[in-house]
CHARMM internal coordinates of N, CA and C (Angstrom, degrees):
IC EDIT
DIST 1 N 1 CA 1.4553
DIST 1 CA 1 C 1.5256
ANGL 1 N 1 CA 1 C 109.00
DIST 1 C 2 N 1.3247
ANGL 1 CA 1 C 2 N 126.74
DIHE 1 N 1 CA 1 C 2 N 143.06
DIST 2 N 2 CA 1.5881
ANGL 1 C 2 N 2 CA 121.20
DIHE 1 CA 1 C 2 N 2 CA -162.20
DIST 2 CA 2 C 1.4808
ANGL 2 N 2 CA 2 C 75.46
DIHE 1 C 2 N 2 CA 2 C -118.05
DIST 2 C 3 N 1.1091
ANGL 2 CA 2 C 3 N 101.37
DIHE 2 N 2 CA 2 C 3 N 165.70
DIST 3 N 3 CA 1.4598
ANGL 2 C 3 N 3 CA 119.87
DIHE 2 CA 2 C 3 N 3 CA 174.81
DIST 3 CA 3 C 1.6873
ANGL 3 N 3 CA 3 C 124.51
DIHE 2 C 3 N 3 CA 3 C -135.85
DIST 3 C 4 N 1.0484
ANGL 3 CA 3 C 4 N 138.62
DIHE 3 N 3 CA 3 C 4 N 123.45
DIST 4 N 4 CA 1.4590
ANGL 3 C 4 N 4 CA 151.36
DIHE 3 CA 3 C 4 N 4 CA -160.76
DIST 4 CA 4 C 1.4901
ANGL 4 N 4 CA 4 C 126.46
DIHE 3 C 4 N 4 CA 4 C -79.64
DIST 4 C 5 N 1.1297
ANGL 4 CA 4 C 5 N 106.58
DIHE 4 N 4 CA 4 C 5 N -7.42
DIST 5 N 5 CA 1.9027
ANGL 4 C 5 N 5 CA 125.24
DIHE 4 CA 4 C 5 N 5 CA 170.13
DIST 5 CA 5 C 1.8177
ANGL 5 N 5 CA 5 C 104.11
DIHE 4 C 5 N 5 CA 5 C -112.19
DIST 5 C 6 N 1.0595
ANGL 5 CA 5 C 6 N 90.76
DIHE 5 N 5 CA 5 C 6 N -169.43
DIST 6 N 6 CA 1.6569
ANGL 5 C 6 N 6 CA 110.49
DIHE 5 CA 5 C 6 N 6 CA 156.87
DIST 6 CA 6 C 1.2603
ANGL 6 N 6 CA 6 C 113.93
DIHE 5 C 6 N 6 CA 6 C -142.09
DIST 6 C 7 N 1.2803
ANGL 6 CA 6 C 7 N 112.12
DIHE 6 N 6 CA 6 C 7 N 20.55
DIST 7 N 7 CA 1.8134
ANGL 6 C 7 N 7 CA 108.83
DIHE 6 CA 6 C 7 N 7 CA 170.59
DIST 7 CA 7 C 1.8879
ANGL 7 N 7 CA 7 C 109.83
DIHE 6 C 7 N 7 CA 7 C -96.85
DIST 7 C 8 N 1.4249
ANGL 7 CA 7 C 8 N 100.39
DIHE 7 N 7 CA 7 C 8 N 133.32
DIST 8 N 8 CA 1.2660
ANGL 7 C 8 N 8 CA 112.20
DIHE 7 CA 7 C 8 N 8 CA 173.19
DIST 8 CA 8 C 1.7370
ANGL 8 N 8 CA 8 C 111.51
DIHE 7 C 8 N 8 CA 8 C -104.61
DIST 8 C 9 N 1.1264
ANGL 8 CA 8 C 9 N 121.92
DIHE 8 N 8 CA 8 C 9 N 148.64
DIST 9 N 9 CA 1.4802
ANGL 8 C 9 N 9 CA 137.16
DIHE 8 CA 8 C 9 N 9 CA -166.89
DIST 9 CA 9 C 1.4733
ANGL 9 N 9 CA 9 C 113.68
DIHE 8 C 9 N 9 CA 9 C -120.55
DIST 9 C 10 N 1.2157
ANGL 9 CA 9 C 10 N 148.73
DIHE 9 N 9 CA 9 C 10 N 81.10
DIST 10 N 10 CA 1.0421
ANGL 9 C 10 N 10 CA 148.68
DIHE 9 CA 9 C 10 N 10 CA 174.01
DIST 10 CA 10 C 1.4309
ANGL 10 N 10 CA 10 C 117.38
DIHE 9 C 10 N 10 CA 10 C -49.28
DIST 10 C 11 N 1.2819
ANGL 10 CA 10 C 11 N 133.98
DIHE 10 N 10 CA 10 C 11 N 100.35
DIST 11 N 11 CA 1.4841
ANGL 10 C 11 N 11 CA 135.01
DIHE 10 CA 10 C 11 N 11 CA -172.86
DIST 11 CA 11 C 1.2695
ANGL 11 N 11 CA 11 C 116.46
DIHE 10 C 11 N 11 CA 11 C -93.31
DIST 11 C 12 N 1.8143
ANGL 11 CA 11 C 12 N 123.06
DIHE 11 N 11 CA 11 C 12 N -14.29
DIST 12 N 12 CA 1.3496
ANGL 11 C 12 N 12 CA 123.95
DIHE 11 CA 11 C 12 N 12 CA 158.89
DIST 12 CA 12 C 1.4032
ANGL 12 N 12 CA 12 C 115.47
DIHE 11 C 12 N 12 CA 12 C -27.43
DIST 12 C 13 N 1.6462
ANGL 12 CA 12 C 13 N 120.93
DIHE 12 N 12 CA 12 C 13 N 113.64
DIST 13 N 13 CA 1.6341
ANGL 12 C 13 N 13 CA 109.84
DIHE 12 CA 12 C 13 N 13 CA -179.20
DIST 13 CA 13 C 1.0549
ANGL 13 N 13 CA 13 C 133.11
DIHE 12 C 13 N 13 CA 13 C 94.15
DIST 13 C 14 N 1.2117
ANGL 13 CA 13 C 14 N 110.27
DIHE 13 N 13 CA 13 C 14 N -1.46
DIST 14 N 14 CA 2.0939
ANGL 13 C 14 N 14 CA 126.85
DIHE 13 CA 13 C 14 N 14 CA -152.72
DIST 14 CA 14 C 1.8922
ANGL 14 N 14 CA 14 C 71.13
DIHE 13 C 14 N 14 CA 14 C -108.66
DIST 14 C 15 N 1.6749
ANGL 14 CA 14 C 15 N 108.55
DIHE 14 N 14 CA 14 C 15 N 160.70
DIST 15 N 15 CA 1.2624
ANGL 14 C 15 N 15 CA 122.81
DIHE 14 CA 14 C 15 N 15 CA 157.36
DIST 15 CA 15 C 1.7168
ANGL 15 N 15 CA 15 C 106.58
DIHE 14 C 15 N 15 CA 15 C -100.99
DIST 15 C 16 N 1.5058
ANGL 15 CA 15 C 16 N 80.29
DIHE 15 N 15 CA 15 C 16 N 131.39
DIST 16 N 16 CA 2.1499
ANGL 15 C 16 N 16 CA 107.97
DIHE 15 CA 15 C 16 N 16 CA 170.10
DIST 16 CA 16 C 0.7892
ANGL 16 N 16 CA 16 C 140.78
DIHE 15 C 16 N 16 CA 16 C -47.09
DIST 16 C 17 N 1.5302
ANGL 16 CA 16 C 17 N 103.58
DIHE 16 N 16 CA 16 C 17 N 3.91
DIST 17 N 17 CA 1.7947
ANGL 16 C 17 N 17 CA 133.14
DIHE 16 CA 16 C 17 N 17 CA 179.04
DIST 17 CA 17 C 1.3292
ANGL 17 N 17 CA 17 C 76.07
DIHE 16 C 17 N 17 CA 17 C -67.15
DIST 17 C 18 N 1.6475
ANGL 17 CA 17 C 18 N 115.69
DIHE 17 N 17 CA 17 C 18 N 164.23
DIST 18 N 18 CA 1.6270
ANGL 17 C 18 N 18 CA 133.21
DIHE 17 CA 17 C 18 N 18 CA 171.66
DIST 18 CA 18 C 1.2012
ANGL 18 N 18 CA 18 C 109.73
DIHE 17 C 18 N 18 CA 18 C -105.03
DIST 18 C 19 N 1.4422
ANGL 18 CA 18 C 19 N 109.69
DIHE 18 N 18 CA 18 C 19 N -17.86
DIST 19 N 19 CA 2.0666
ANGL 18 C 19 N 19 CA 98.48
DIHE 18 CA 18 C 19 N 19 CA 172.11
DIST 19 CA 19 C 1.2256
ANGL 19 N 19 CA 19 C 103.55
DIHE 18 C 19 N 19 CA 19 C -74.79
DIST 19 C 20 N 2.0388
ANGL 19 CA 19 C 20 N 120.47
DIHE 19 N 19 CA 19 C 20 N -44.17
DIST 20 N 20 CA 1.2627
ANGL 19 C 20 N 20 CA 103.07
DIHE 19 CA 19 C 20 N 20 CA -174.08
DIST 20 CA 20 C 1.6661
ANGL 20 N 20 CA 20 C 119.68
DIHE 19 C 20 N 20 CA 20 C -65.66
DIST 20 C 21 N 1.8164
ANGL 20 CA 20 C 21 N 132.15
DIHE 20 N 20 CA 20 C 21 N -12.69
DIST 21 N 21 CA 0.9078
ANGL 20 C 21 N 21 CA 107.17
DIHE 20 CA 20 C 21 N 21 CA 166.17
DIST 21 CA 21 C 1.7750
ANGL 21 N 21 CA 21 C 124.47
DIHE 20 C 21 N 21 CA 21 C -76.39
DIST 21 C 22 N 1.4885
ANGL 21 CA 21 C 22 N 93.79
DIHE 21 N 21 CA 21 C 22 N -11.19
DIST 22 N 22 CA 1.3883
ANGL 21 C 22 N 22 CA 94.49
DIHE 21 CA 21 C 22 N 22 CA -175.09
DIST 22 CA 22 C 1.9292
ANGL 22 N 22 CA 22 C 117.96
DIHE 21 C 22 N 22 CA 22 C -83.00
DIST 22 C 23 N 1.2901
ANGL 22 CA 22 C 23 N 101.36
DIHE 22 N 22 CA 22 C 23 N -13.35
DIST 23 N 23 CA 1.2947
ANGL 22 C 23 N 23 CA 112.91
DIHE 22 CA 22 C 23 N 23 CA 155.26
DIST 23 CA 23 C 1.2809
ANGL 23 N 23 CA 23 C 133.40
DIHE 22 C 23 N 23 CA 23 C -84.52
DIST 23 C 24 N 1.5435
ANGL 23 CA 23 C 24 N 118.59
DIHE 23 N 23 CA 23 C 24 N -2.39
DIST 24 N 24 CA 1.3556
ANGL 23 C 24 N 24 CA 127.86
DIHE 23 CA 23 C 24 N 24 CA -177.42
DIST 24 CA 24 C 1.4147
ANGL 24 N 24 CA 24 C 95.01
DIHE 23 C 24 N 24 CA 24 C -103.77
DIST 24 C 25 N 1.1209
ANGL 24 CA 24 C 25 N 120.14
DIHE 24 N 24 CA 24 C 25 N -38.70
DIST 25 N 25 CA 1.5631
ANGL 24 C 25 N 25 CA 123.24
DIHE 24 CA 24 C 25 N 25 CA 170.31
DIST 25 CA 25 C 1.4780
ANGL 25 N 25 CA 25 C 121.59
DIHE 24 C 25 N 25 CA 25 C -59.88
DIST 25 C 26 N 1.3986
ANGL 25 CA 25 C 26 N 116.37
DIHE 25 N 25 CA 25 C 26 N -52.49
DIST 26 N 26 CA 1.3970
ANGL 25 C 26 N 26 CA 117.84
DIHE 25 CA 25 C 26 N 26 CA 177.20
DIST 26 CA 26 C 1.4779
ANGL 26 N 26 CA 26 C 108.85
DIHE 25 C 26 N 26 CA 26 C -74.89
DIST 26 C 27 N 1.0193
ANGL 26 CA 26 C 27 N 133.60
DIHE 26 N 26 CA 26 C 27 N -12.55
DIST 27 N 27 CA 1.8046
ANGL 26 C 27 N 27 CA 131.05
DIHE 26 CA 26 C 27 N 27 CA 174.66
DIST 27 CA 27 C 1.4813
ANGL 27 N 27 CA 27 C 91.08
DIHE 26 C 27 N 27 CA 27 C -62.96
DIST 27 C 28 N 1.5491
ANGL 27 CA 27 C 28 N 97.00
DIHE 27 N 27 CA 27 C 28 N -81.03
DIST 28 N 28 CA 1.9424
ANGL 27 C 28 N 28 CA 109.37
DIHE 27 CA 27 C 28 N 28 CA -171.45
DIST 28 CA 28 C 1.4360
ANGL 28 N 28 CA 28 C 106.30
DIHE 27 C 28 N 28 CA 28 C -40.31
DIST 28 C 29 N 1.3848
ANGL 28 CA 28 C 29 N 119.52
DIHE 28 N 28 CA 28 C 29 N -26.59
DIST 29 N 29 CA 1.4674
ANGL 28 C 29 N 29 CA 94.72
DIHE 28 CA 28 C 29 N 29 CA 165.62
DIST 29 CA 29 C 1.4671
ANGL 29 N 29 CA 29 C 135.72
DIHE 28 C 29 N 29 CA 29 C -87.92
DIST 29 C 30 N 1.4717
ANGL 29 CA 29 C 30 N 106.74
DIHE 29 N 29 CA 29 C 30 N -23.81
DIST 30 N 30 CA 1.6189
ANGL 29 C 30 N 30 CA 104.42
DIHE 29 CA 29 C 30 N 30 CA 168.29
DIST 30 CA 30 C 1.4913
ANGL 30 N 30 CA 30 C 115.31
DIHE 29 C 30 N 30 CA 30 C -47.55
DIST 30 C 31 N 2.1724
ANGL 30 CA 30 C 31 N 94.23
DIHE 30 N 30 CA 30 C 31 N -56.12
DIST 31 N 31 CA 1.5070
ANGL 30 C 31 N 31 CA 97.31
DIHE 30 CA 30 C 31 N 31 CA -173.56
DIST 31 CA 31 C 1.4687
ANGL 31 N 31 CA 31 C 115.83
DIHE 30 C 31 N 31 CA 31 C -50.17
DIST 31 C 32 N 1.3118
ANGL 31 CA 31 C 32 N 140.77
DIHE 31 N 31 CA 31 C 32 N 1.03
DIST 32 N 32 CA 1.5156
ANGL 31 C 32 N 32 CA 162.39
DIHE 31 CA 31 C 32 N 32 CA -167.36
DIST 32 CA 32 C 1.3973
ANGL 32 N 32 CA 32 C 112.06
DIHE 31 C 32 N 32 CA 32 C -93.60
DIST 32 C 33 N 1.0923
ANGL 32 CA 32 C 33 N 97.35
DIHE 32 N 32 CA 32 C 33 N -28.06
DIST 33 N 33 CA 1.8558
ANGL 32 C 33 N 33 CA 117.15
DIHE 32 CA 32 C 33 N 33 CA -162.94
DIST 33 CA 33 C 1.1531
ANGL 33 N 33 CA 33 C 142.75
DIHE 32 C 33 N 33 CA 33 C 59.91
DIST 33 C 34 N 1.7291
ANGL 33 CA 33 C 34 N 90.49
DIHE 33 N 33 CA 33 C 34 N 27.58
DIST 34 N 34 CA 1.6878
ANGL 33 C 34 N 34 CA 110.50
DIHE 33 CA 33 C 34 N 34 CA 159.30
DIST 34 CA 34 C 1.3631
ANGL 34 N 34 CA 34 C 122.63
DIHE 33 C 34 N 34 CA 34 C -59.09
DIST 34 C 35 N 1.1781
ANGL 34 CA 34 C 35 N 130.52
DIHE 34 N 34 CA 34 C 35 N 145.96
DIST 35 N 35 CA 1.6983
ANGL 34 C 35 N 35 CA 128.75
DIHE 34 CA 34 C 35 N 35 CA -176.26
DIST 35 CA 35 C 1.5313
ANGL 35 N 35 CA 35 C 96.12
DIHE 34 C 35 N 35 CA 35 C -99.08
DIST 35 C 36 N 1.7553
ANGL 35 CA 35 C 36 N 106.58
DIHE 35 N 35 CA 35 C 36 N 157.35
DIST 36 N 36 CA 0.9614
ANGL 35 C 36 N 36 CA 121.63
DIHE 35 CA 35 C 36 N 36 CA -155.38
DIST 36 CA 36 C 2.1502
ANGL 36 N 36 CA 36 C 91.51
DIHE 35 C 36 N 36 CA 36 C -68.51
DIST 36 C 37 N 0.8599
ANGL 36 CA 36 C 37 N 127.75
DIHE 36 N 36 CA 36 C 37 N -53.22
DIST 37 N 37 CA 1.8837
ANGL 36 C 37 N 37 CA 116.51
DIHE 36 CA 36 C 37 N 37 CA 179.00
DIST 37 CA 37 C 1.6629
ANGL 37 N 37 CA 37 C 118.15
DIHE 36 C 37 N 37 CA 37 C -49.96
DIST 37 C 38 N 0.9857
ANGL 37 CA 37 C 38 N 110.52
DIHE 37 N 37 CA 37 C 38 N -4.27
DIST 38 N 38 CA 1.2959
ANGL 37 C 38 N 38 CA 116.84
DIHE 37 CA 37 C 38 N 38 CA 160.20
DIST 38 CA 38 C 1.2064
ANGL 38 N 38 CA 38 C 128.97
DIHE 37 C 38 N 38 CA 38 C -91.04
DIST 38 C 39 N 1.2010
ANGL 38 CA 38 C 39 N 122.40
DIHE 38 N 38 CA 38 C 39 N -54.33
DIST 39 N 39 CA 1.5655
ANGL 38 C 39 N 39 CA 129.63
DIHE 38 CA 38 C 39 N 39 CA 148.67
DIST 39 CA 39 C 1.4683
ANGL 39 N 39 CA 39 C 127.23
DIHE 38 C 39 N 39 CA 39 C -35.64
DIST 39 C 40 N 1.4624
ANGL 39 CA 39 C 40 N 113.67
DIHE 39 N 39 CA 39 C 40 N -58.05
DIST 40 N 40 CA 1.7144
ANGL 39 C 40 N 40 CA 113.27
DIHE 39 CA 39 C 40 N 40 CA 155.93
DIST 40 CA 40 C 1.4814
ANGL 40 N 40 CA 40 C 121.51
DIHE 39 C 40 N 40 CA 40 C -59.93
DIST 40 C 41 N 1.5178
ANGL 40 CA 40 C 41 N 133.15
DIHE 40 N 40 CA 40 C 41 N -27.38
DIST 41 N 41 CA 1.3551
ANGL 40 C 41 N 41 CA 132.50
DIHE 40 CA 40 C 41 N 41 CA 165.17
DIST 41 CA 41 C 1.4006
ANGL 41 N 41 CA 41 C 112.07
DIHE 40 C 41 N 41 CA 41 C -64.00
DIST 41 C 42 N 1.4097
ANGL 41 CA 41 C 42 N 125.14
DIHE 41 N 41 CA 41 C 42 N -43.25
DIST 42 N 42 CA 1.7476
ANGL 41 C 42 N 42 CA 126.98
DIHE 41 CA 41 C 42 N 42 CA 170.26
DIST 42 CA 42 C 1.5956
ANGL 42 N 42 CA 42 C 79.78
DIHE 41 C 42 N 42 CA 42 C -69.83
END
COOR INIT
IC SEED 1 N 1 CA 1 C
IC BUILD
């Protein structure tokens, strides 16, 4: 699987709810300095 960033997300510890991964994902990507239409397009 190729992947389209270079940010990695450590999910060790995170809860299995899917918003919280989808909020652990979209943080690490701002802090990345992706803009928010990029983040909603992934």
């Amino acid at each position: 699987m190729s992947s389209i960033t270079h940010i990695t997300v450590k999910l060790i510890d995170t809860d299995g709810n899917a918003f919280a991964i989808l909020g652990c994902v979209s943080r690490a990507l701002r802090k990345g300095g992706y803009d928010d239409e990029f983040i909603h397009t992934v």
